[in-house]
N, CA, C and O atoms as CSV, one atom per row, in Angstrom:
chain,resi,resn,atom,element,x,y,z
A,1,UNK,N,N,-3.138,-3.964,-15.468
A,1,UNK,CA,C,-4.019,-4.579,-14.490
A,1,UNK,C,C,-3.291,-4.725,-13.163
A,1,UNK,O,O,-2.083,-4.959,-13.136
A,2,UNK,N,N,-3.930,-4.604,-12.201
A,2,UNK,CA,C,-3.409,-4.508,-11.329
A,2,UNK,C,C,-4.050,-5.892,-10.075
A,2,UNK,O,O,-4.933,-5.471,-9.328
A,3,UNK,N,N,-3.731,-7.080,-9.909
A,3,UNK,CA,C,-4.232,-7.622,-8.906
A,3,UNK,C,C,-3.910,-7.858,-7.176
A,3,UNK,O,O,-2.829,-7.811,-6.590
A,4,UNK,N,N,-5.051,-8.079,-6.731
A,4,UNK,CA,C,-5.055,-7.790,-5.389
A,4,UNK,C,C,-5.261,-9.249,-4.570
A,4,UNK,O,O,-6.429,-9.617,-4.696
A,5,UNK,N,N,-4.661,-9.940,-3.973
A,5,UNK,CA,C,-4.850,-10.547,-3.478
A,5,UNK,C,C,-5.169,-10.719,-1.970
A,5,UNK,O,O,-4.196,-10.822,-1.223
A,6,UNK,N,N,-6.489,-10.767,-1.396
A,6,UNK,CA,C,-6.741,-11.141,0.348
A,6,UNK,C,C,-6.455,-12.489,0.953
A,6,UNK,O,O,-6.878,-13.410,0.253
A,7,UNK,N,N,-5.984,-12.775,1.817
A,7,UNK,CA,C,-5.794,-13.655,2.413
A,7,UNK,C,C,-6.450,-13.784,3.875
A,7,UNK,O,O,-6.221,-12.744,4.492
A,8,UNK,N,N,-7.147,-14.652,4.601
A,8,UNK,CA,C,-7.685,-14.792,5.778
A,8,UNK,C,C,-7.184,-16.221,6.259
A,8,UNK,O,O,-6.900,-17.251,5.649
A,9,UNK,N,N,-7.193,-15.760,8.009
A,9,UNK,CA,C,-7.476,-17.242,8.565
A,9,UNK,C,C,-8.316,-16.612,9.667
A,9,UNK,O,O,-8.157,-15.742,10.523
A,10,UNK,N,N,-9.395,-17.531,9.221
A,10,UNK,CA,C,-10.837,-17.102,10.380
A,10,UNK,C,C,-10.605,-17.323,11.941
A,10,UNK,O,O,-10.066,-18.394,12.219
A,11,UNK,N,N,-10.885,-16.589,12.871
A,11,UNK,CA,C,-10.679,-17.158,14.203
A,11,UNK,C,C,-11.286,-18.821,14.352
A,11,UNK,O,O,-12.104,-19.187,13.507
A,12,UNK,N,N,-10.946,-19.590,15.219
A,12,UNK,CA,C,-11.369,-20.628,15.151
A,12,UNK,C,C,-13.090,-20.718,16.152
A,12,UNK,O,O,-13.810,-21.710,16.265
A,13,UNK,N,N,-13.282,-19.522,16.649
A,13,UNK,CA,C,-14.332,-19.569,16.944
A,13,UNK,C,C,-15.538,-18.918,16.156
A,13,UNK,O,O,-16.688,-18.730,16.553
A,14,UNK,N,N,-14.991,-18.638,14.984
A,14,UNK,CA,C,-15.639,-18.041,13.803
A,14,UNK,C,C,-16.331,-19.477,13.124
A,14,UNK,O,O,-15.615,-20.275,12.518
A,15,UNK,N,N,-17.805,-19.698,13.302
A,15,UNK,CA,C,-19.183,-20.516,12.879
A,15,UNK,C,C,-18.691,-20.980,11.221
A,15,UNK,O,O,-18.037,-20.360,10.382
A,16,UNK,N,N,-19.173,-22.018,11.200
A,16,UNK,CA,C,-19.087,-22.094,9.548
A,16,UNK,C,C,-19.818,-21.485,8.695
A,16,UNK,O,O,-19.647,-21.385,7.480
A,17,UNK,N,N,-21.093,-20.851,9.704
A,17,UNK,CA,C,-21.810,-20.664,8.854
A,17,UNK,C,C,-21.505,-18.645,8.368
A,17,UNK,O,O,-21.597,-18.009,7.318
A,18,UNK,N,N,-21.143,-18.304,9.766
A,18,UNK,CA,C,-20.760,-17.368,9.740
A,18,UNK,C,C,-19.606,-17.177,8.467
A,18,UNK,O,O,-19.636,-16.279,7.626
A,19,UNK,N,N,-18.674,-18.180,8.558
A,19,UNK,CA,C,-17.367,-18.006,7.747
A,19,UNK,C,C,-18.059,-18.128,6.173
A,19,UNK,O,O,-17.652,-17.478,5.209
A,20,UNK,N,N,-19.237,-19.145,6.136
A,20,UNK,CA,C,-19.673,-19.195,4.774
A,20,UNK,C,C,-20.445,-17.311,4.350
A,20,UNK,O,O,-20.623,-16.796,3.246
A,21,UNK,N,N,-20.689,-16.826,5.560
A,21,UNK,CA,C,-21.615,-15.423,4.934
A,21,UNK,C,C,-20.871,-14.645,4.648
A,21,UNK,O,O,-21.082,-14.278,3.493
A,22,UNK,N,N,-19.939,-14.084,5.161
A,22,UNK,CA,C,-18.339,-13.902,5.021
A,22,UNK,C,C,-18.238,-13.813,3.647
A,22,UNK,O,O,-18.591,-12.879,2.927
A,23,UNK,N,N,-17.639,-15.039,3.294
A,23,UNK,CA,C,-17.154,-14.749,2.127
A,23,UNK,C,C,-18.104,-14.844,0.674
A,23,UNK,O,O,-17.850,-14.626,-0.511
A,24,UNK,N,N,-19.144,-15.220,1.313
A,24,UNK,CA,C,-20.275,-14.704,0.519
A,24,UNK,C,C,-20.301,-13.573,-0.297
A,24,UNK,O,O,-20.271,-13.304,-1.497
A,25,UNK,N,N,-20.400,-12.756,1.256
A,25,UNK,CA,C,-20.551,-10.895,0.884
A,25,UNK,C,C,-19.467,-10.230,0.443
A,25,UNK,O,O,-19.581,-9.206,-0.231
A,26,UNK,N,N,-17.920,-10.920,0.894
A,26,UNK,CA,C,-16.837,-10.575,-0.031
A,26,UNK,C,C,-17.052,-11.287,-1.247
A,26,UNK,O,O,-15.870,-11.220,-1.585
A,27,UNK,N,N,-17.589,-11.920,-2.195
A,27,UNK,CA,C,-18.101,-12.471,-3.479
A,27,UNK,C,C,-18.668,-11.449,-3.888
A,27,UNK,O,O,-18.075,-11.028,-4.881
A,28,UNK,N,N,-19.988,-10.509,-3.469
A,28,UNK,CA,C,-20.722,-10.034,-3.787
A,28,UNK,C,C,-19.899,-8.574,-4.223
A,28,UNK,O,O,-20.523,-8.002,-5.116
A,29,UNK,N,N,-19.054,-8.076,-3.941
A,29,UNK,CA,C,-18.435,-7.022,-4.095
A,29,UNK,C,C,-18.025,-6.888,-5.259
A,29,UNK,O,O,-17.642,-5.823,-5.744
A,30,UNK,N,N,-18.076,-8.181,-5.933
A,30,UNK,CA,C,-17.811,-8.291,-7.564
A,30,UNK,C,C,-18.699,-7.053,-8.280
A,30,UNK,O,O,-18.354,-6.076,-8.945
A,31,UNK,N,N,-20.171,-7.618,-7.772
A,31,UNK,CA,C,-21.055,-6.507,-8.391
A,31,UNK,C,C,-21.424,-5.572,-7.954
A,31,UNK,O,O,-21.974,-4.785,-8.723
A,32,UNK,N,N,-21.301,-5.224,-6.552
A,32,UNK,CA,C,-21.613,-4.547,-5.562
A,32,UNK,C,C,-20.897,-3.026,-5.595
A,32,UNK,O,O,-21.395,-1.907,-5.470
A,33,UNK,N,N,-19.698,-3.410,-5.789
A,33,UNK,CA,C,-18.986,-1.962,-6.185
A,33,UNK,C,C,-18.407,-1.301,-7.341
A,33,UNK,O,O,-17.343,-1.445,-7.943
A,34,UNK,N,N,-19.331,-0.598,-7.468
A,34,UNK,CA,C,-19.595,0.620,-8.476
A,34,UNK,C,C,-18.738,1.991,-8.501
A,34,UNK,O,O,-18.671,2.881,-7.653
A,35,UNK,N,N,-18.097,1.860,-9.775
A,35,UNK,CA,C,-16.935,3.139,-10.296
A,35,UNK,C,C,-18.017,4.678,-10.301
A,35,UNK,O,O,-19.082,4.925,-10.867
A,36,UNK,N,N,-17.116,5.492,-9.370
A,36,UNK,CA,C,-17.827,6.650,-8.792
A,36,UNK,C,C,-18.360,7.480,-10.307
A,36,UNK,O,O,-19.388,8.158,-10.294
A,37,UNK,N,N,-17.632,7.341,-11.398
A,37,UNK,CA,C,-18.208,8.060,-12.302
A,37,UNK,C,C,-19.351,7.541,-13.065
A,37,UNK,O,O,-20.447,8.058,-13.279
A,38,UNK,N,N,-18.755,6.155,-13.514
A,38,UNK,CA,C,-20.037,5.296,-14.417
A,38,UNK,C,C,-20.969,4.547,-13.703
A,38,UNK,O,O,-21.604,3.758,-14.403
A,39,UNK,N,N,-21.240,4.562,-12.512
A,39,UNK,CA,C,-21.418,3.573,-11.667
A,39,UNK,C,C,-21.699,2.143,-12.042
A,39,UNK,O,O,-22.818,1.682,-11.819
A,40,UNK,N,N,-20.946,1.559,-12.485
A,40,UNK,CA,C,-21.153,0.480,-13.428
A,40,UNK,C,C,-19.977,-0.641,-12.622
A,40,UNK,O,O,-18.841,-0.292,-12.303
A,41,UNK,N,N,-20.474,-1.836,-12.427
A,41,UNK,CA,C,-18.812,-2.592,-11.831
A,41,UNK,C,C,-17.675,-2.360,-12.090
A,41,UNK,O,O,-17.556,-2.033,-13.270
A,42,UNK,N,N,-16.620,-2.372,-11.460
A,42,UNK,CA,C,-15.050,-1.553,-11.689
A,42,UNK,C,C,-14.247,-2.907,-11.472
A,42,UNK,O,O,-13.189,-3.000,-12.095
A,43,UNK,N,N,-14.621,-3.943,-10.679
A,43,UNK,CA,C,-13.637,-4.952,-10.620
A,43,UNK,C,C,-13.616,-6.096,-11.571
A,43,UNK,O,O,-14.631,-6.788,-11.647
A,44,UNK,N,N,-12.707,-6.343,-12.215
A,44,UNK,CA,C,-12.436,-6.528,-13.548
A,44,UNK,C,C,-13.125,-8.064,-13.425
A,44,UNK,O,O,-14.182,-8.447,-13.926
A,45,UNK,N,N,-12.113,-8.857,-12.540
A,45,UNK,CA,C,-12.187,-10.653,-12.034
A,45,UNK,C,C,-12.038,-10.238,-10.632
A,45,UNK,O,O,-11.731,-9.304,-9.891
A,46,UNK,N,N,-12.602,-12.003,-10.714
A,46,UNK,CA,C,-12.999,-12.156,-8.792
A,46,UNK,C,C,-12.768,-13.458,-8.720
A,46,UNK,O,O,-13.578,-14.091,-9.397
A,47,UNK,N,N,-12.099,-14.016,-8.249
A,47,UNK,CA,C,-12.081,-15.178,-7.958
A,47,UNK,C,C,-11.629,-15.625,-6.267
A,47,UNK,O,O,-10.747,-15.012,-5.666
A,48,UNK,N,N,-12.451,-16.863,-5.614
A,48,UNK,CA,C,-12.087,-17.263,-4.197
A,48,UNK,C,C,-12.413,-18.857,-4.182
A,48,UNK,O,O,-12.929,-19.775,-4.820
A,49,UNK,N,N,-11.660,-18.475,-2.859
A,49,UNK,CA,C,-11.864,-20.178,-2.849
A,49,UNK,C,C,-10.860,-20.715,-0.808
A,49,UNK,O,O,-9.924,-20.020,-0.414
A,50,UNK,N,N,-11.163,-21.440,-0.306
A,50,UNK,CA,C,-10.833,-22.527,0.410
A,50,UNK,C,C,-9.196,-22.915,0.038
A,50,UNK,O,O,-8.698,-23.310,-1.017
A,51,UNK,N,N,-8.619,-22.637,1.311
A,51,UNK,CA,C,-6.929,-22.813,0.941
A,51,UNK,C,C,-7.035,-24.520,0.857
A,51,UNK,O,O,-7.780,-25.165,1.595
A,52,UNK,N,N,-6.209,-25.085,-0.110
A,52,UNK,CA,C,-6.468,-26.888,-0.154
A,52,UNK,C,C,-4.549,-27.209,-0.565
A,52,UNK,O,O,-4.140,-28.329,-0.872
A,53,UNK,N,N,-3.715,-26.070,-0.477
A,53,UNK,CA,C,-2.659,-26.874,-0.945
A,53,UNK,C,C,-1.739,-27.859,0.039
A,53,UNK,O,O,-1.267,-27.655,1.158
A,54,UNK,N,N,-1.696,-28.733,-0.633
A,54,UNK,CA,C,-1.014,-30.478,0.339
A,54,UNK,C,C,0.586,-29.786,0.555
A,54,UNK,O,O,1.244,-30.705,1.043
A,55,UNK,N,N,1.357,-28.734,0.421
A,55,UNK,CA,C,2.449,-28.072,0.715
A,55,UNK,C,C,2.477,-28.086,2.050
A,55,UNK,O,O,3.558,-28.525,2.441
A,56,UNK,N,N,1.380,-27.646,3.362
A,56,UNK,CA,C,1.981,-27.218,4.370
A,56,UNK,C,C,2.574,-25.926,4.441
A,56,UNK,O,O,3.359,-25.743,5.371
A,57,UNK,N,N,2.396,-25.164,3.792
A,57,UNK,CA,C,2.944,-23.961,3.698
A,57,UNK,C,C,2.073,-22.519,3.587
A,57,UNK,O,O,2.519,-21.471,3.120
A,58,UNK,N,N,0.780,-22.719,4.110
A,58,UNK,CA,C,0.049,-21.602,4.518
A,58,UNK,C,C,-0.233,-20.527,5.349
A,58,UNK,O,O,-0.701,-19.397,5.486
A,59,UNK,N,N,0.305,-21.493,5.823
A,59,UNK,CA,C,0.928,-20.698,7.974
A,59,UNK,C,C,-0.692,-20.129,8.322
A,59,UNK,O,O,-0.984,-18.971,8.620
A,60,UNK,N,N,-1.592,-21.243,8.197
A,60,UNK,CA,C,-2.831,-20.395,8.914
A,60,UNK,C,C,-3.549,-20.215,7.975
A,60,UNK,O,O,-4.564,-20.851,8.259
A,61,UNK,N,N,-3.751,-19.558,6.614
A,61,UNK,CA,C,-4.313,-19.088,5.875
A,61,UNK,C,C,-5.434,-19.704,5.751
A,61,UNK,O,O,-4.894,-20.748,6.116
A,62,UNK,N,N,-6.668,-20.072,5.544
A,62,UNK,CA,C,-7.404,-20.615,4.961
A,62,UNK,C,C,-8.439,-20.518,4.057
A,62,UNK,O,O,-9.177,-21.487,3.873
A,63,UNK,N,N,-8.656,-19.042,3.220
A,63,UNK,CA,C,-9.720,-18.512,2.561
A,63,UNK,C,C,-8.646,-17.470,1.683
A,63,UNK,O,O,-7.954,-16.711,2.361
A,64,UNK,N,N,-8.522,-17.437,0.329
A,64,UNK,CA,C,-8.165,-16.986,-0.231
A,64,UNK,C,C,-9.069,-15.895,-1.606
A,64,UNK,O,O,-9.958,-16.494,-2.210
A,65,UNK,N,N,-8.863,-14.701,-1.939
A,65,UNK,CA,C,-9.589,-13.652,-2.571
A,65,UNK,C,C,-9.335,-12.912,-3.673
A,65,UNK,O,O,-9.124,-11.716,-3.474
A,66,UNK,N,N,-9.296,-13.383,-4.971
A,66,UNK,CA,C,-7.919,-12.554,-6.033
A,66,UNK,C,C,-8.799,-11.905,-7.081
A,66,UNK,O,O,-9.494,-12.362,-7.988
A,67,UNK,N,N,-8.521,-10.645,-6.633
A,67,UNK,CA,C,-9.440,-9.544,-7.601
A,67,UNK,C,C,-8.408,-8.872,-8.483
A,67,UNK,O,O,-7.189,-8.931,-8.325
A,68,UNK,N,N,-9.071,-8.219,-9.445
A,68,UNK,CA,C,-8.161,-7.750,-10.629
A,68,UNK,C,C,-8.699,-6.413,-10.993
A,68,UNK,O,O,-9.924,-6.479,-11.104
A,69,UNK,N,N,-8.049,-4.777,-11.303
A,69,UNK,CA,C,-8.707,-4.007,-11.458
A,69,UNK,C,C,-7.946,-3.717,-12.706
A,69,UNK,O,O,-7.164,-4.466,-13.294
A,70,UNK,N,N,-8.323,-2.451,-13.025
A,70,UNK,CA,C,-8.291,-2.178,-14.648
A,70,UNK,C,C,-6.878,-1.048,-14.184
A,70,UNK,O,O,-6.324,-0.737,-15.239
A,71,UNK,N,N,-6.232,-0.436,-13.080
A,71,UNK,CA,C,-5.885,0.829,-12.912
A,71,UNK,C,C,-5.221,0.495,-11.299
A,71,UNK,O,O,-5.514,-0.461,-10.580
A,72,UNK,N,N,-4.117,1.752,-10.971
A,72,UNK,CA,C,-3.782,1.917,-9.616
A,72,UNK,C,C,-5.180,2.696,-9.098
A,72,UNK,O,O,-5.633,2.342,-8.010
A,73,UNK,N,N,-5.849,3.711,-9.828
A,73,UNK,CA,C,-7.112,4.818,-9.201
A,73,UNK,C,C,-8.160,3.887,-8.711
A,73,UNK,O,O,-8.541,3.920,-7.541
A,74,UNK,N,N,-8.716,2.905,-9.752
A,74,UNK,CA,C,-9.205,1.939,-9.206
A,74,UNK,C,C,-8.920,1.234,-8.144
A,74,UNK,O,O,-9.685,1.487,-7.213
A,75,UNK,N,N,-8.236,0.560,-7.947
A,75,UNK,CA,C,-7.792,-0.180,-6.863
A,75,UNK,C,C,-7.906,0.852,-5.143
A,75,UNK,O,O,-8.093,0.393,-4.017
A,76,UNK,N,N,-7.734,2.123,-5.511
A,76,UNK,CA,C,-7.150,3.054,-4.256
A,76,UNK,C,C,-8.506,3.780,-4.155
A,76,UNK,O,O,-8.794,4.610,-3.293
A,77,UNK,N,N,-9.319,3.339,-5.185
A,77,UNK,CA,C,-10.416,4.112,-4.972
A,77,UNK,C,C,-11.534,2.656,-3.983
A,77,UNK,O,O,-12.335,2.929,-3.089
A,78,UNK,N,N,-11.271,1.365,-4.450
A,78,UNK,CA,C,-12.034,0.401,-3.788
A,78,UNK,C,C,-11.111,0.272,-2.612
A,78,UNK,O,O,-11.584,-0.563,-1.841
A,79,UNK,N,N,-9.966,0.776,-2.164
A,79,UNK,CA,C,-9.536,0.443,-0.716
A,79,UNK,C,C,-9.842,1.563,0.295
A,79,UNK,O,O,-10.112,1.208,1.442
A,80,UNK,N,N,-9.829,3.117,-0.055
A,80,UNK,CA,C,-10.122,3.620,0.322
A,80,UNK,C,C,-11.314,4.285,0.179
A,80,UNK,O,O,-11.498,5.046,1.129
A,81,UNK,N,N,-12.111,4.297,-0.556
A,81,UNK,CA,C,-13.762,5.190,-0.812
A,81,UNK,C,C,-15.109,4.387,-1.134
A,81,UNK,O,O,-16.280,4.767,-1.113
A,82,UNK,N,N,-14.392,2.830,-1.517
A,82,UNK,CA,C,-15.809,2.538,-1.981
A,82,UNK,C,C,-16.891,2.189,-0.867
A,82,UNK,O,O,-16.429,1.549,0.077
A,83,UNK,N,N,-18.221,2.487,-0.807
A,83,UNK,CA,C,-18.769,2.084,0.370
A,83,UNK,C,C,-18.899,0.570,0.491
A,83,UNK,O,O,-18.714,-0.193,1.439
A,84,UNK,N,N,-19.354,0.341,-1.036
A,84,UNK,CA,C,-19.612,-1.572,-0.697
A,84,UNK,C,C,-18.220,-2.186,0.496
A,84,UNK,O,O,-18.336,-2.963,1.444
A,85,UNK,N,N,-16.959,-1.471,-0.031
A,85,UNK,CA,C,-16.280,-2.559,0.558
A,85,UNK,C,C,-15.420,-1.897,1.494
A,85,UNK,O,O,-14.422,-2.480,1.915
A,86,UNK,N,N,-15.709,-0.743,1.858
A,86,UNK,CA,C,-15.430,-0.465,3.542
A,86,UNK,C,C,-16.849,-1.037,4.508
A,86,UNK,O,O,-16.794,-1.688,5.551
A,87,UNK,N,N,-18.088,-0.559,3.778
A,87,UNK,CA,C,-18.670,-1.626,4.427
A,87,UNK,C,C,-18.540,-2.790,4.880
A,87,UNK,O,O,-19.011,-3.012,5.996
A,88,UNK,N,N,-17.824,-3.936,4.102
A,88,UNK,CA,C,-17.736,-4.946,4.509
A,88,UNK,C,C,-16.891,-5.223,5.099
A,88,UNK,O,O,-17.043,-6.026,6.020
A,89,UNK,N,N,-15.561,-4.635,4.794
A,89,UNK,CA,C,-14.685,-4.574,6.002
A,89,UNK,C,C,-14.987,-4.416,7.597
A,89,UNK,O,O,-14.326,-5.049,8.419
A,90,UNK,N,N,-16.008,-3.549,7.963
A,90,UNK,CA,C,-16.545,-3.240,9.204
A,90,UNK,C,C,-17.056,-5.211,9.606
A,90,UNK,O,O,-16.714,-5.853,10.599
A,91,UNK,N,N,-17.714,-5.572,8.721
A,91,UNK,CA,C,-18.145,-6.630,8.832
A,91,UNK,C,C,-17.172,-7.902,9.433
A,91,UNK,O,O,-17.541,-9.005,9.836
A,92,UNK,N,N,-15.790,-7.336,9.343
A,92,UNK,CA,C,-14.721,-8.669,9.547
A,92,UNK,C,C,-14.104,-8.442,11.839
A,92,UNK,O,O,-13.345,-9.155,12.495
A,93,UNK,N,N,-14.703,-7.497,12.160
A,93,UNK,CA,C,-14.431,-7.371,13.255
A,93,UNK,C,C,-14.971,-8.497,14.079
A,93,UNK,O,O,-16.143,-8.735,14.369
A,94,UNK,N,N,-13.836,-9.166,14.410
A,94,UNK,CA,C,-14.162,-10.276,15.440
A,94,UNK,C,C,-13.995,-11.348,14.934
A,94,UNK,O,O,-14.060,-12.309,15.701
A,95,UNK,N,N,-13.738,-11.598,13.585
A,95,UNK,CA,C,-14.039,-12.705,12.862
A,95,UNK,C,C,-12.498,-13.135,12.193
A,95,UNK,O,O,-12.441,-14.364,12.216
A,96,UNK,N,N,-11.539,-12.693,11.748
A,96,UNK,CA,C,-10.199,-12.733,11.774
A,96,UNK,C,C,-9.484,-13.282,12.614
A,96,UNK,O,O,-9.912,-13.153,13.761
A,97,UNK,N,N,-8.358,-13.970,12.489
A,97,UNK,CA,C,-7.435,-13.641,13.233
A,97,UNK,C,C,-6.567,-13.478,12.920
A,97,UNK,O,O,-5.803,-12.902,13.694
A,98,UNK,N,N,-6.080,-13.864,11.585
A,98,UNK,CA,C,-4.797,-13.329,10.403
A,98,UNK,C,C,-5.331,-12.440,8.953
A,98,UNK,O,O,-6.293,-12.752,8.250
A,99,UNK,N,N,-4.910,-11.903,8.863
A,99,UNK,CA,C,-4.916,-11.476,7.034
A,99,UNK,C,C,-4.039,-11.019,6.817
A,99,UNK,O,O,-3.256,-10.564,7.651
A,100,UNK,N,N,-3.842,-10.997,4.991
A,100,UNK,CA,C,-2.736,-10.991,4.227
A,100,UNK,C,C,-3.439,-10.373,3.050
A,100,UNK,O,O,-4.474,-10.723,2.482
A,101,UNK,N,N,-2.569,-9.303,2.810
A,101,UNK,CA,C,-2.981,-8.685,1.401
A,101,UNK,C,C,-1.612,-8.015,0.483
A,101,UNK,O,O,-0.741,-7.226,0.850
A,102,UNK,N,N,-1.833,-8.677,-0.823
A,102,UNK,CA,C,-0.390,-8.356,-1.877
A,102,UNK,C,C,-1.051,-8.054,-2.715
A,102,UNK,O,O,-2.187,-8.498,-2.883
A,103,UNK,N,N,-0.379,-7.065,-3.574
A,103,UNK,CA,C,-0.793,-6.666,-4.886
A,103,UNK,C,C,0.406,-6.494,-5.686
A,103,UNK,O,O,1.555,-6.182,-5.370
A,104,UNK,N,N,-0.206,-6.808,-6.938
A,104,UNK,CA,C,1.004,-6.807,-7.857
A,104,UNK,C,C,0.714,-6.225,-9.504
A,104,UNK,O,O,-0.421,-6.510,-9.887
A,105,UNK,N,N,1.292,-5.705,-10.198
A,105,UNK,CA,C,1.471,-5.613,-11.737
A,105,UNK,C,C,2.052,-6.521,-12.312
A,105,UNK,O,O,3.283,-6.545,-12.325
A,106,UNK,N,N,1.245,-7.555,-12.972
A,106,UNK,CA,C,2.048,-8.573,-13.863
A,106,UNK,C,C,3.499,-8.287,-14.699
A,106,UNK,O,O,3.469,-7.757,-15.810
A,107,UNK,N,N,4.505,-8.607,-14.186
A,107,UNK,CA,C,5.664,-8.665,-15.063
A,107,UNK,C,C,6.592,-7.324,-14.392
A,107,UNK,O,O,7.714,-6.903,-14.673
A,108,UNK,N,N,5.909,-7.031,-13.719
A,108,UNK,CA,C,6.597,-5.349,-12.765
A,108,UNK,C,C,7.656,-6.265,-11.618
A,108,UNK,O,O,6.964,-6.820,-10.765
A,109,UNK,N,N,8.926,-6.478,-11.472
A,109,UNK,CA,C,9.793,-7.070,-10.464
A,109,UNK,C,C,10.442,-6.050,-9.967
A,109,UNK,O,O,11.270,-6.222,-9.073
């Protein structure tokens, strides 16, 4: 498995409500994007949420995104080909002002 983690900090002139549609439609990508052969959902888990840790140690961050795929093909196939979520990427213009993205293989150092 391979997980992916996004990280955002919204411009501060980025609407709440705006910031709530946002990550809405990054939610929706759970079901939204479909494996080119089966077309059937490819992303394994989805989980998000509102940065809340009392650390001080976010540097900005405030919206966090941790998806999980089954494969490296997967993963390279939703960063580079899938439409749902280059679509939505188009969608983040203007609305950013930081992001952060890590991926990792559990237990791979």
């Amino acid at each position: 498995m391979i997980t992916h983690i996004v990280q955002f900090q919204f411009k501060s002139s980025t609407s709440p409500d705006k910031v709530h549609e946002t990550c809405a439609h990054f939610s929706s990508l759970k079901d939204n994007c479909l494996h080119p052969t089966t077309q059937q959902p490819y992303v394994k888990s989805f989980k998000a949420g509102k940065q809340d840790s009392p650390e001080g140690m976010h540097n900005g961050i405030t919206h966090v995104f941790v998806m999980e795929f089954e494969s490296n093909e997967d993963r390279d196939y939703y960063l580079t080909k899938d439409p749902a979520h280059l679509g939505f990427v188009k969608t983040l213009d203007g609305l950013i002002e930081k992001a952060q993205v890590v991926d990792f293989t559990e237990g791979v150092f």
